[in-house]
Every structure is written in C-alpha cells, then in structure tokens.
DOPAMAR-458476 format. One record per residue (C-alpha): residue number from 1; residue in one letter; chain; x, y, z. Coordinates in nm, 3 decimals, m for minus. Each point is the difference from the previous one (the first is absolute). Layout:
residues N
+-----+------+-------+---------+---------+---------+
:  nr : rest : kette :       u :       v :       w :
+-----+------+-------+---------+---------+---------+
: NUM :    A :     A :       X :       Y :       Z :
...
+-----+------+-------+---------+---------+---------+
end
This chain:
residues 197
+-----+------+-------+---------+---------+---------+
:  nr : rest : kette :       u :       v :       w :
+-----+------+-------+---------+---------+---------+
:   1 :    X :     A :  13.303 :   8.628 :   9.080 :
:   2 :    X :     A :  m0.385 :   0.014 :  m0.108 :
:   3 :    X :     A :  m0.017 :   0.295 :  m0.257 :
:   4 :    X :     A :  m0.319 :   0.265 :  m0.083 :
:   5 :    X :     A :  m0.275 :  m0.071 :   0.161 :
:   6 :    X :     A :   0.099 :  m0.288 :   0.210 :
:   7 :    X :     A :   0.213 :   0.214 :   0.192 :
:   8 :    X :     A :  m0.227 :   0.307 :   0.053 :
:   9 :    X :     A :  m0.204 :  m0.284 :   0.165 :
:  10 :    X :     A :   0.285 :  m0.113 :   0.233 :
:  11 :    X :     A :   0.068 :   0.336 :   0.086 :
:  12 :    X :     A :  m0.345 :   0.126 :   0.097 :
:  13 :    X :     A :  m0.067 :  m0.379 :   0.159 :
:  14 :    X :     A :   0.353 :   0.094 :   0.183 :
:  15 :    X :     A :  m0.133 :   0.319 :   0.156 :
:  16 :    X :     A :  m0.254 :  m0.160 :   0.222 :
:  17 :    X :     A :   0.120 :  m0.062 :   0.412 :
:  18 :    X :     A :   0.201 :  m0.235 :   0.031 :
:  19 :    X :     A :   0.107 :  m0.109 :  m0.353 :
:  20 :    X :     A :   0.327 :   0.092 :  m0.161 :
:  21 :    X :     A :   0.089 :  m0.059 :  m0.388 :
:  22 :    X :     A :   0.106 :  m0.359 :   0.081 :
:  23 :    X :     A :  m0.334 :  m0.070 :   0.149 :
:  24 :    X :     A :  m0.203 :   0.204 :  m0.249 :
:  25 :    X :     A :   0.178 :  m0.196 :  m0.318 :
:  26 :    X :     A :  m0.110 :  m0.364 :   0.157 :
:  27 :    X :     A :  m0.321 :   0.090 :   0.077 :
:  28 :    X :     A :  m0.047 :   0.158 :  m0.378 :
:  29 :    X :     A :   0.139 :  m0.346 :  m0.108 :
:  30 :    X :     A :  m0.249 :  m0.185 :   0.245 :
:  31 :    X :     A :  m0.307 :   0.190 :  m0.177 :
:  32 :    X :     A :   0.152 :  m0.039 :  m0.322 :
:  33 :    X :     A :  m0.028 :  m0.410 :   0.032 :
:  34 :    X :     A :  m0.331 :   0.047 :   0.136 :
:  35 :    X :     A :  m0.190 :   0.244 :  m0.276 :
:  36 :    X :     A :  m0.296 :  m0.161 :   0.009 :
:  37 :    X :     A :  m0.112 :  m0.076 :   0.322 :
:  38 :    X :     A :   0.211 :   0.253 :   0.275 :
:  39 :    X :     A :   0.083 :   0.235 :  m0.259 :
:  40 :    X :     A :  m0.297 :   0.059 :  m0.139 :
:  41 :    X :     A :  m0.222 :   0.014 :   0.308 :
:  42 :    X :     A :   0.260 :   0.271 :   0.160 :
:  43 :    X :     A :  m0.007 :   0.184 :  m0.333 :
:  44 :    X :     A :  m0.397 :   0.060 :   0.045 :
:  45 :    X :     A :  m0.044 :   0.026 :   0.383 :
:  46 :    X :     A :   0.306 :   0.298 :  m0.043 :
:  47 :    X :     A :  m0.240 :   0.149 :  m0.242 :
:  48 :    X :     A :  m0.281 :  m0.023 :   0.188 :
:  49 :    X :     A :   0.158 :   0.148 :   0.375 :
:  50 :    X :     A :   0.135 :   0.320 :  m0.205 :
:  51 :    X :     A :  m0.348 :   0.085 :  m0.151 :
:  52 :    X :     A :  m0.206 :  m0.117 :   0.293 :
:  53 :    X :     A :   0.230 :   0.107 :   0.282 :
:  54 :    X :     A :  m0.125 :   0.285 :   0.253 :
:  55 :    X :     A :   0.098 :   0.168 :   0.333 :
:  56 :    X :     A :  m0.247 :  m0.003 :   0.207 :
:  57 :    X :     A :  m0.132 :   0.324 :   0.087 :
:  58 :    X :     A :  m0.041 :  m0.115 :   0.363 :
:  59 :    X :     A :   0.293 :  m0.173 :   0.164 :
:  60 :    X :     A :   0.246 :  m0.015 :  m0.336 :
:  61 :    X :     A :   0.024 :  m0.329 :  m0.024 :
:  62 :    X :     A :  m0.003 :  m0.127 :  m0.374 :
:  63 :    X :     A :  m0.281 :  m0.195 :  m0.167 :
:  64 :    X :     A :  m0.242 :  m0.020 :  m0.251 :
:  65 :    X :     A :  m0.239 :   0.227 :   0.106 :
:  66 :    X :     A :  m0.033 :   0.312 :   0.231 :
:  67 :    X :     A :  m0.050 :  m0.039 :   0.309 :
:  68 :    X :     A :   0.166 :  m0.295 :   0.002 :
:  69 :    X :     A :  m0.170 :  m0.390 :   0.117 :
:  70 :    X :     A :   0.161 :   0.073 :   0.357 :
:  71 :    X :     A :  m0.142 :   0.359 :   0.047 :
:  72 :    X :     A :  m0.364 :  m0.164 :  m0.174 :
:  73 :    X :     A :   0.018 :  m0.292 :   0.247 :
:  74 :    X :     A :  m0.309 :   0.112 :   0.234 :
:  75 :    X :     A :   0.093 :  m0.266 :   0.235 :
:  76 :    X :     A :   0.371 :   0.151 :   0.117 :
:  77 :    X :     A :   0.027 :   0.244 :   0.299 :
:  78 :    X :     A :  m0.043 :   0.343 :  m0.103 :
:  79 :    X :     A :   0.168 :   0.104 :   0.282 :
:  80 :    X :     A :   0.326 :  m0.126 :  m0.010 :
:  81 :    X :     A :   0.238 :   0.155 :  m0.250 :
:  82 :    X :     A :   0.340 :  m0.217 :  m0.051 :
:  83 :    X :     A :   0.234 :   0.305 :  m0.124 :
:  84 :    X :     A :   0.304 :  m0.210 :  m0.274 :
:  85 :    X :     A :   0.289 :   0.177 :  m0.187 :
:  86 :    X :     A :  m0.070 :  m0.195 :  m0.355 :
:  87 :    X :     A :  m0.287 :  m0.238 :  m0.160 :
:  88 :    X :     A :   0.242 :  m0.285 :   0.017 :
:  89 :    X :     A :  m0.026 :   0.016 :   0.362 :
:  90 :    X :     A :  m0.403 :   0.066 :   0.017 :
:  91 :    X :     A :   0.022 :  m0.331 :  m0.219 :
:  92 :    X :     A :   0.216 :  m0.202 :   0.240 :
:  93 :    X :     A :  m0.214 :   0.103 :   0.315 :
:  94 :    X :     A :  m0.327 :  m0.145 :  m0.194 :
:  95 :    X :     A :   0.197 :  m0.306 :  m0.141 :
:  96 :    X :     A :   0.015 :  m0.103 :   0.374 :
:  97 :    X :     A :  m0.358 :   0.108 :   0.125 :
:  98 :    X :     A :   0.138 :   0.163 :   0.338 :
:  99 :    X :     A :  m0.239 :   0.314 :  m0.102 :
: 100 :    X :     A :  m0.337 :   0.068 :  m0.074 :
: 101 :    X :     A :  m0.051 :   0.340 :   0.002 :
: 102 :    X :     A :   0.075 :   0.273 :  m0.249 :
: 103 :    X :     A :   0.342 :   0.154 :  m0.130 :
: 104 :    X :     A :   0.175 :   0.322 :  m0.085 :
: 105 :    X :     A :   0.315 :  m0.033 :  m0.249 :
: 106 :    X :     A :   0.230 :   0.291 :   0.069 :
: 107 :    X :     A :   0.180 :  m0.043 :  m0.309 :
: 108 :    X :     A :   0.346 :  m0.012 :   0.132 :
: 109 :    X :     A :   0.234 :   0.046 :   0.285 :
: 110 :    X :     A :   0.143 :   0.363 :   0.151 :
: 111 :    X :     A :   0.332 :  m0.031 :  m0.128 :
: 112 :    X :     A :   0.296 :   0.272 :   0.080 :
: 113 :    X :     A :   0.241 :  m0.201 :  m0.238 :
: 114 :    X :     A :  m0.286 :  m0.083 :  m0.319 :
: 115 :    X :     A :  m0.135 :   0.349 :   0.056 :
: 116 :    X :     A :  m0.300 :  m0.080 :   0.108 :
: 117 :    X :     A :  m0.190 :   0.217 :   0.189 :
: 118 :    X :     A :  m0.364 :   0.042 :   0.213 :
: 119 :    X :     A :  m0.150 :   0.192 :  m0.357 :
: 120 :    X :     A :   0.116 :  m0.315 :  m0.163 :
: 121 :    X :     A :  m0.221 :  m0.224 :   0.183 :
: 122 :    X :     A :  m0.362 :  m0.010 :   0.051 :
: 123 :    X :     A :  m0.035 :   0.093 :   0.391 :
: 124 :    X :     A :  m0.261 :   0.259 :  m0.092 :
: 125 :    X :     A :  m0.204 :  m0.270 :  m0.149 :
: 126 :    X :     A :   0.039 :  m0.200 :   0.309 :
: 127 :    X :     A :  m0.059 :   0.261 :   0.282 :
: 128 :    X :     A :  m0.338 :   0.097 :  m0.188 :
: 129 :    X :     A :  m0.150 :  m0.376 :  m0.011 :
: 130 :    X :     A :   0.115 :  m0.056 :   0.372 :
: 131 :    X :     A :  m0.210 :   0.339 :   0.031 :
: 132 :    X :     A :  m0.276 :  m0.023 :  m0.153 :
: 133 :    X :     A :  m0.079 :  m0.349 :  m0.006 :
: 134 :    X :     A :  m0.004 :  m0.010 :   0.422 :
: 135 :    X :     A :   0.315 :  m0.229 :  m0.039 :
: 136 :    X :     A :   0.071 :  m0.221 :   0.350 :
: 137 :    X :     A :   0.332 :  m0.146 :  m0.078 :
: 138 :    X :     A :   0.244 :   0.050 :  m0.256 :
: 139 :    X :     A :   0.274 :  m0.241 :  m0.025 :
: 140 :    X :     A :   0.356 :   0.099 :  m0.138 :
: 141 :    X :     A :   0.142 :  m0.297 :  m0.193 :
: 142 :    X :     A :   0.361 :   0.102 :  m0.083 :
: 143 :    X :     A :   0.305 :  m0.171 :  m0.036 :
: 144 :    X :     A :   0.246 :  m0.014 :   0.243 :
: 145 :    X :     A :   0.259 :   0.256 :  m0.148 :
: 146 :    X :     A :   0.100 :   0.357 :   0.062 :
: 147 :    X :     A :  m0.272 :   0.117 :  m0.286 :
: 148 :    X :     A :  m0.254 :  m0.185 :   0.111 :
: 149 :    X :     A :   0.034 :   0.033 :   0.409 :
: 150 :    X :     A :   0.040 :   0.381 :  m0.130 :
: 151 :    X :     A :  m0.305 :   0.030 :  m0.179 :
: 152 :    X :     A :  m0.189 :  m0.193 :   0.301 :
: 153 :    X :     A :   0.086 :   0.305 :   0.257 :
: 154 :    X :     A :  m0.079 :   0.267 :  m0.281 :
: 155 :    X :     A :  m0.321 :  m0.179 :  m0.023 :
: 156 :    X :     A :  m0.061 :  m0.021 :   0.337 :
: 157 :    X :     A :   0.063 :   0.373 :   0.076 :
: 158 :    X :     A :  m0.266 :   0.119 :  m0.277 :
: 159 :    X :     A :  m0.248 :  m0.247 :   0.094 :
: 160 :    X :     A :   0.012 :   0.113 :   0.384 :
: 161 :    X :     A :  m0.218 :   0.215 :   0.021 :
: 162 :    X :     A :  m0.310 :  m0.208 :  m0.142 :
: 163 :    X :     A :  m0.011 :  m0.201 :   0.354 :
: 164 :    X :     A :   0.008 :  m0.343 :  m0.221 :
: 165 :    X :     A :   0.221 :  m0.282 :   0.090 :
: 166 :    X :     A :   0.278 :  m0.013 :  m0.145 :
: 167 :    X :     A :   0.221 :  m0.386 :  m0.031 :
: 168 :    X :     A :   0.268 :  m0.117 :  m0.138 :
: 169 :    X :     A :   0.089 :  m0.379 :  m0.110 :
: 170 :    X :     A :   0.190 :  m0.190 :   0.293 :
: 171 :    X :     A :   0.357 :  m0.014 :  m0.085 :
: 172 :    X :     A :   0.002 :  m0.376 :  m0.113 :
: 173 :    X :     A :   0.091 :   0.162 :  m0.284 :
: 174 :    X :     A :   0.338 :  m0.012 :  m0.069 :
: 175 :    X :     A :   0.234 :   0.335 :   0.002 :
: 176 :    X :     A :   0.074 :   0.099 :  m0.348 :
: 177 :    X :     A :  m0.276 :  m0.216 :  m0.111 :
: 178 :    X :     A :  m0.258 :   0.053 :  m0.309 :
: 179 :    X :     A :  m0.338 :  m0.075 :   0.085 :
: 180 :    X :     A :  m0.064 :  m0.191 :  m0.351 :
: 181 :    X :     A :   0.273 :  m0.240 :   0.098 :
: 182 :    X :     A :  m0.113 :  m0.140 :   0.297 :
: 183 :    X :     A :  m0.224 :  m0.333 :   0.038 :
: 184 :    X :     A :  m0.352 :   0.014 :   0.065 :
: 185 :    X :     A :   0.052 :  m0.135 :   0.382 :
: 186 :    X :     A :   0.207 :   0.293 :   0.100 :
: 187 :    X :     A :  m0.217 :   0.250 :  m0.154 :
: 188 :    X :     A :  m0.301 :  m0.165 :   0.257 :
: 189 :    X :     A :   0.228 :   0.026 :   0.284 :
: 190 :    X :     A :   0.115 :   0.379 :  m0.090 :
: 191 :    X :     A :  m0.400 :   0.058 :  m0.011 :
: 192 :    X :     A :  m0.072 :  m0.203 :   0.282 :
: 193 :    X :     A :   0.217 :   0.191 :   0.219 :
: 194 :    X :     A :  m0.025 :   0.345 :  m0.134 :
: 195 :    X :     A :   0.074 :   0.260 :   0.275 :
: 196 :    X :     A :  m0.028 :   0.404 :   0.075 :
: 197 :    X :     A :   0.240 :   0.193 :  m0.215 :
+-----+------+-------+---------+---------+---------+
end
C-alpha cells in the first residue's frame, strides 16, 4: 500500500463518481508511468480550470468567462430556455446538438430524502428570465426519476402564470435514467418529441 503522498492522491482521485480506491490506485499508477506526457499536461490544465473557472452569471453553466460562450452565442434562440438539474447535463444536451437556444442550470434536484428544497435551487432566477426576457418556450430537461419528474411539476406550477409554453423531453428517456448517460441519438429523439407538461 502506496504511503504519504501517493495515497492522499488515491484517496482524493477515489472521491470522484464512479471511482472507488481500487480504481483511484490504478489510475495514480497509470499517471505515474506517464509523467511526462499525461501527467504533466493534466497537472497544468487542473491548474488552469481552478483559477480560470466561472459560473456564469446567466444560465450557471461553468466556463471561462461570464456569461458563458452559449449565453454570448448571438446566433441561438433567445427564446427558448432548456431548464437542467446539473452542468453535466447542460454539457450532454450540447455534446449532441439537439438544442440551440439558451439554458437555465437549476443547480440541483427537489429532493425530500437529500434535503433539498425550492430555496435550494435557483427557480427565482428562472421565473425572472422567462419574465422579463418575453420567454416563448421553456423546456424542462429532467431525468426520469421521482426528483426530477418532481421538480418538473413544481416548475410547471410557478411558471403558470407567465402564459409561456411549457415542455418536457419525450419519455425516450429511460425511467430512473441520468441525462449525462444517455447517447447523443436519444437525447435528439427526447428533443424531437418534446411534449406539454
């Protein structure tokens, strides 16, 4: 067992989704054999995403400047908002270019069992850009669990009274599915065939 700082690496590394110890010590000893090249470039870019990293004061999406490229891009629909739980799923909508207009990251999921709660989230956020930007259609891309079907309806009841259209991703997606697992060709068919909440 890898001693000092060798393990304070495999720990952190094993704190990430989807990695346990096992997986954090080979991929330490993967980076180890490859200091120069992998190592070293994943060394610097680290460095360079924690000082250059910002939310963007828009949608919340991360990048490397506020607003972010998406919320700059003068050339996506203003009035479409796509409504997502987390980044990771923002990310995995644009990775398969079902969506070109703009986005609002909520920051989260209502939650009975984690705690979470509407206060927790940013709804406010959302109900005043649907407002005052003269929003048309706003699109709620959850998953297809309790939290996320739950957060769709709360959603959908504060929204209401705005008189905007209000979706919801066709149910090609999976029950109990994450939105940042699924392929790029079921994301276009969810969009494709959004429908009326």
């Amino acid at each position: 067992m890898p001693s000092g700082e060798l393990n304070k690496l495999i720990s952190i590394i094993s704190k990430l989704p989807g990695l346990g110890n096992r997986s954090a010590a080979r991929i330490v000893v993967y980076l180890l054999n490859r200091k120069n090249t992998i190592m070293e470039q994943l060394v610097s870019s680290l460095v360079n995403v924690f000082k250059e990293a910002k939310i963007c004061k828009s949608c919340n999406n991360i990048d490397t400047h506020s607003p972010c490229s998406i919320c700059s891009d003068l050339k996506r629909d203003k009035q479409v908002i796509c409504v997502v739980a987390d980044v990771s799923d923002l990310w995995a909508i644009e990775r398969s270019g079902a969506f070109r207009g703009r986005y609002h990251v909520l920051g989260g999921k209502l939650s009975a069992i984690s705690g979470i709660k509407p206060d927790d989230l940013d709804i406010i956020g959302l109900y005043s850009k649907v407002k005052n930007d003269n929003v048309e259609e706003v699109i709620i891309a959850m998953s297809a669990d309790m939290d996320g079907q739950t957060t769709m309806f709360f959603i959908n009841e504060k929204l209401k009274d705005l008189k905007t259209k209000i979706k919801t991703l066709s149910h090609g997606i999976p029950i109990g599915g994450e939105l940042e697992n699924l392929d790029d060709g079921t994301i276009i068919a969810a969009f494709s065939q959004r429908r009326d909440v």
